[in-house]
C-alpha positions as CSV (number, residue, x, y, z in Angstrom):
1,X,21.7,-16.6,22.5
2,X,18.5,-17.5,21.3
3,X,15.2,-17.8,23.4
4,X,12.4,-20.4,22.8
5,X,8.8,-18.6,21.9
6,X,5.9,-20.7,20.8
7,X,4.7,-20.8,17.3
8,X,2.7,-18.3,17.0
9,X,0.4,-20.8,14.6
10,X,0.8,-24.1,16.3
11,X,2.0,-22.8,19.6
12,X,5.0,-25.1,19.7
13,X,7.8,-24.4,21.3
14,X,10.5,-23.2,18.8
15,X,13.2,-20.8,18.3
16,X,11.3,-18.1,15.6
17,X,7.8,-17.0,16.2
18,X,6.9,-18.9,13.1
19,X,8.3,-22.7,13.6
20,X,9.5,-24.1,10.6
21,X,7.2,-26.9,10.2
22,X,4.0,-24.0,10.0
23,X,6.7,-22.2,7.5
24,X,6.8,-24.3,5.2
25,X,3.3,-25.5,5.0
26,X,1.9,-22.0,5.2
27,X,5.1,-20.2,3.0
28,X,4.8,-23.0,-0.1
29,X,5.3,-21.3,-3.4
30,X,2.8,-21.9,-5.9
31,X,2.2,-20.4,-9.5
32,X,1.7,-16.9,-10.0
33,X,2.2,-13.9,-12.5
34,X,5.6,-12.5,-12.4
35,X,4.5,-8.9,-12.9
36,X,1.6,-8.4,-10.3
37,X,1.7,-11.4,-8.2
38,X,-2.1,-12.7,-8.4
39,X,-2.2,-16.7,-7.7
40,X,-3.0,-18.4,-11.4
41,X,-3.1,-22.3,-12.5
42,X,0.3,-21.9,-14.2
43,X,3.3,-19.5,-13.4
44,X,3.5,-16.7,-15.7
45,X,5.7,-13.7,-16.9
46,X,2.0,-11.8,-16.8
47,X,-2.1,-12.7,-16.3
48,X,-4.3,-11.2,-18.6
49,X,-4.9,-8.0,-16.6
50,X,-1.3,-7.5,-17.1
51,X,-1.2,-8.0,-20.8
52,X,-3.9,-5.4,-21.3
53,X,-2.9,-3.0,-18.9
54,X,1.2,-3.6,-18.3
55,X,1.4,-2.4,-14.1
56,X,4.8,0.6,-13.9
57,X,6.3,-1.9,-11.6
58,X,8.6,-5.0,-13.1
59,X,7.6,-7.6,-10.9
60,X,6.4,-8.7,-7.3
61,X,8.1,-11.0,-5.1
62,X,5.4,-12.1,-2.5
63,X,5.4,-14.8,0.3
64,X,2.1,-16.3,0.1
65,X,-1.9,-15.3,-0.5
66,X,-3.3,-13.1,2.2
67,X,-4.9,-16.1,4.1
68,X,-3.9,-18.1,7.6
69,X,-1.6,-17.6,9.1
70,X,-0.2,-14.6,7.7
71,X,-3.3,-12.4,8.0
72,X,-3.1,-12.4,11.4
73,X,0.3,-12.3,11.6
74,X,0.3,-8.9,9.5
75,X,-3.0,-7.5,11.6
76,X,-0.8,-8.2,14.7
77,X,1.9,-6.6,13.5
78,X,0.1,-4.1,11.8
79,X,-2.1,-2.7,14.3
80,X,-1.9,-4.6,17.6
81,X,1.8,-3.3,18.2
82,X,3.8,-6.5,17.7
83,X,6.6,-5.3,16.3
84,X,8.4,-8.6,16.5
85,X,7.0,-9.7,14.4
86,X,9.0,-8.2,11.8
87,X,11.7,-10.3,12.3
88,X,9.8,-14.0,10.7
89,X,7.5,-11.9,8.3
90,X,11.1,-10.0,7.1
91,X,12.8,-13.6,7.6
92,X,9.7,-15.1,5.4
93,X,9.7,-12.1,2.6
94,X,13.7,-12.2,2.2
95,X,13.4,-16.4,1.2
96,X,10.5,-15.2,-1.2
97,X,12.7,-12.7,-3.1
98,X,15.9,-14.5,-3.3
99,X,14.2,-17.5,-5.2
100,X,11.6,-15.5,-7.3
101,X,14.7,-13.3,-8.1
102,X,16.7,-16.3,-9.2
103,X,13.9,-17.8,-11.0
104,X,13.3,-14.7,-13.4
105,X,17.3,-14.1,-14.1
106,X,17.2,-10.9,-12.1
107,X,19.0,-9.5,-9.4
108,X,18.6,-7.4,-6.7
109,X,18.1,-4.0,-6.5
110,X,20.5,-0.8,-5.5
111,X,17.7,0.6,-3.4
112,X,15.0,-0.6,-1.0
113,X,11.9,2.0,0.0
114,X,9.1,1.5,2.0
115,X,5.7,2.5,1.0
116,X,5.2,5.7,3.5
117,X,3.0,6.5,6.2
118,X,1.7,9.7,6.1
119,X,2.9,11.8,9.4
120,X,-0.3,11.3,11.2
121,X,-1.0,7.7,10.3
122,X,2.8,7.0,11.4
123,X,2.2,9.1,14.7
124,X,-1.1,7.0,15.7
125,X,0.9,3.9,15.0
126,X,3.9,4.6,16.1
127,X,5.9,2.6,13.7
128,X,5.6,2.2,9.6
129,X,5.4,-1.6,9.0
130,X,6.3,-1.4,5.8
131,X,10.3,-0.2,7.0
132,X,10.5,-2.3,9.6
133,X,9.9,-5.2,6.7
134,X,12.2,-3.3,4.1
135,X,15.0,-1.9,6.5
136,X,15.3,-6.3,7.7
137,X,14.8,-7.6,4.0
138,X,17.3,-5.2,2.9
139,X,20.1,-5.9,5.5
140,X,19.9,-9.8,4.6
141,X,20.4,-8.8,1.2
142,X,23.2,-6.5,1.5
143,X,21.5,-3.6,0.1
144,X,20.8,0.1,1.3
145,X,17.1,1.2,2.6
146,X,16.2,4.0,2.9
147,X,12.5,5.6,4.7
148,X,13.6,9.8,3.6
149,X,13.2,9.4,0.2
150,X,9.8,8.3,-1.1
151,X,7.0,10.4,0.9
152,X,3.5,10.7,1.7
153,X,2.7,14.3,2.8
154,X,-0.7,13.7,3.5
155,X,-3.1,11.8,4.9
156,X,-6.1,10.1,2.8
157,X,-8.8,8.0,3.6
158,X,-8.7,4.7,4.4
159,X,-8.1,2.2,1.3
160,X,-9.7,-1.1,2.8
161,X,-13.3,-0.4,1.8
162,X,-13.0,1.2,-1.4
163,X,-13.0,-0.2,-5.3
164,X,-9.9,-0.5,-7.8
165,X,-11.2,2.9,-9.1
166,X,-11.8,4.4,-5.6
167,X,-8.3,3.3,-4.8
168,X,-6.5,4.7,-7.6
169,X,-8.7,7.9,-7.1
170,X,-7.6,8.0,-3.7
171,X,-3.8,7.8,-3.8
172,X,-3.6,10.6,-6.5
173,X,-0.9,12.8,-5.8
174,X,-0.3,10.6,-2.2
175,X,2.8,10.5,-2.9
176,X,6.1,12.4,-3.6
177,X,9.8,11.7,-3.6
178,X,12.0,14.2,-1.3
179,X,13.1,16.9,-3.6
180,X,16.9,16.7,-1.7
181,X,16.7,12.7,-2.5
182,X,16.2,12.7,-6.2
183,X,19.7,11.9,-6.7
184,X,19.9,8.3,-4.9
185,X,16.9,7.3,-7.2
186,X,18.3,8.3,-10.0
187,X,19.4,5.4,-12.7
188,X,18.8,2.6,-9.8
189,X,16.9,-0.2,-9.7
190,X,14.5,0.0,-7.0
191,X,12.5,-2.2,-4.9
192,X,9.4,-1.0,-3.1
193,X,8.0,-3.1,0.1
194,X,4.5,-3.3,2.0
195,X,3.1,-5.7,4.2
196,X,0.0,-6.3,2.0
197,X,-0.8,-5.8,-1.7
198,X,-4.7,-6.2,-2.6
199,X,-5.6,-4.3,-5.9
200,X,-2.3,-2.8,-6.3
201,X,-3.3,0.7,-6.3
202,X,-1.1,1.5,-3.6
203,X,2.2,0.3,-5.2
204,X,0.8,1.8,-8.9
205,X,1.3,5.0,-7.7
206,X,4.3,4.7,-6.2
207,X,6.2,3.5,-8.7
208,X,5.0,5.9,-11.0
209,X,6.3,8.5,-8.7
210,X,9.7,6.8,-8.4
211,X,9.9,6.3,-11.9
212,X,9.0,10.2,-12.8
213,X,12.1,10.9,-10.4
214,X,14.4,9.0,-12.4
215,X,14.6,5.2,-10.9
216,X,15.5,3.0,-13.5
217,X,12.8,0.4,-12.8
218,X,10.7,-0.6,-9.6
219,X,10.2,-3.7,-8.4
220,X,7.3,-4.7,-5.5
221,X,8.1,-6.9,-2.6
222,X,4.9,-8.3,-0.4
223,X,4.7,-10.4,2.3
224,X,1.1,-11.4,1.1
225,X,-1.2,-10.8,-1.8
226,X,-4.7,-10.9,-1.4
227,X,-6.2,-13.3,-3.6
228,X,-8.8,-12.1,-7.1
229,X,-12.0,-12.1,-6.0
């Protein structure tokens, strides 16, 4: 049995946290390039930064920019404890992947990750938001997730206020896969989930790491992407 919430945009009463009215007017796809996700005038396979510069990843699946609603969504869920709210942003990211994957001709990968908290950011929070997005996502799909296999040993600084090249600089070395897990990488297909992409840093590195550990490919799945400045 299902119990009524309110909207948390409209504050209607409706079954989800996210009616369906404020999903589709807030979830509309629009145009952007396949590889990195930015929003462009036409869809594309990739922009221009992604000509010159290809990303490690093969594409991003994403819900919407990072505007309203889903920013505050993701800060609520992200750091006000609102854990439920997993369920319509998961909900929300698993529509965005099943089309975008039909669109390109692809399918779905063998593995789902999370990108990792390190041990003390996940003990302040208490929870990895990325997991609780990929574990969902990946159960709708009929895929395995895993959180033991891609790593981050360490803590770095925070990546909100720093450049592209501050970014990059930052996650160097953030990340590792699990010597023991190598083997259920190896030859798949991969798909890596986060809440929020903004320069891509984050994902950049990851995939790298994946990829140096034998995946076959990696493929990025966002609930938002925050717009080109």
């Amino acid at each position: 049995m299902t119990l009524p919430s309110q909207c948390e945009v409209c504050r209607q009463w409706d079954s989800a946290a996210l009616c369906g009215a404020c999903s589709s007017r807030f979830g509309q796809a629009v145009p952007r390039c396949a590889r990195c996700g930015l929003r462009m005038g036409l869809a594309s396979a990739a922009c221009g930064a992604c000509l010159r510069e290809p990303p490690p990843f093969e594409s991003t699946s994403c819900v919407a920019d990072y505007s309203f609603p889903w920013d505050r969504l993701i800060v609520a869920f992200k750091f006000e404890g609102r854990v439920e709210l997993a369920d319509v942003l998961a909900q929300a990211l698993h529509e965005a992947v099943v089309v975008q994957t039909q669109a390109r001709g692809g399918t779905v990968p063998g593995l789902v990750l999370p990108v990792p908290l390190s041990p003390q950011r996940l003990a302040e929070r208490g929870y990895n938001q990325a997991w609780e997005l990929a574990r969902r996502v990946a159960r709708r799909l009929g895929t395995r997730a895993r959180s033991d296999v891609l790593l981050r040993p360490g803590e770095t600084a925070h990546q909100a206020d720093l450049s592209r090249a501050e970014r990059q600089s930052n996650l160097r070395r953030a990340f590792m896969v699990d010597p023991r897990r190598r083997p259920v990488v190896s030859g798949l297909a991969v798909a890596l989930v986060d809440d929020v992409m903004t320069t891509g840093a984050t994902v950049h590195e990851a995939a790298c790491v994946l990829l140096r550990a034998g995946a076959a490919s990696v493929q990025v799945w966002v609930v938002a992407r925050t717009p080109e400045r």
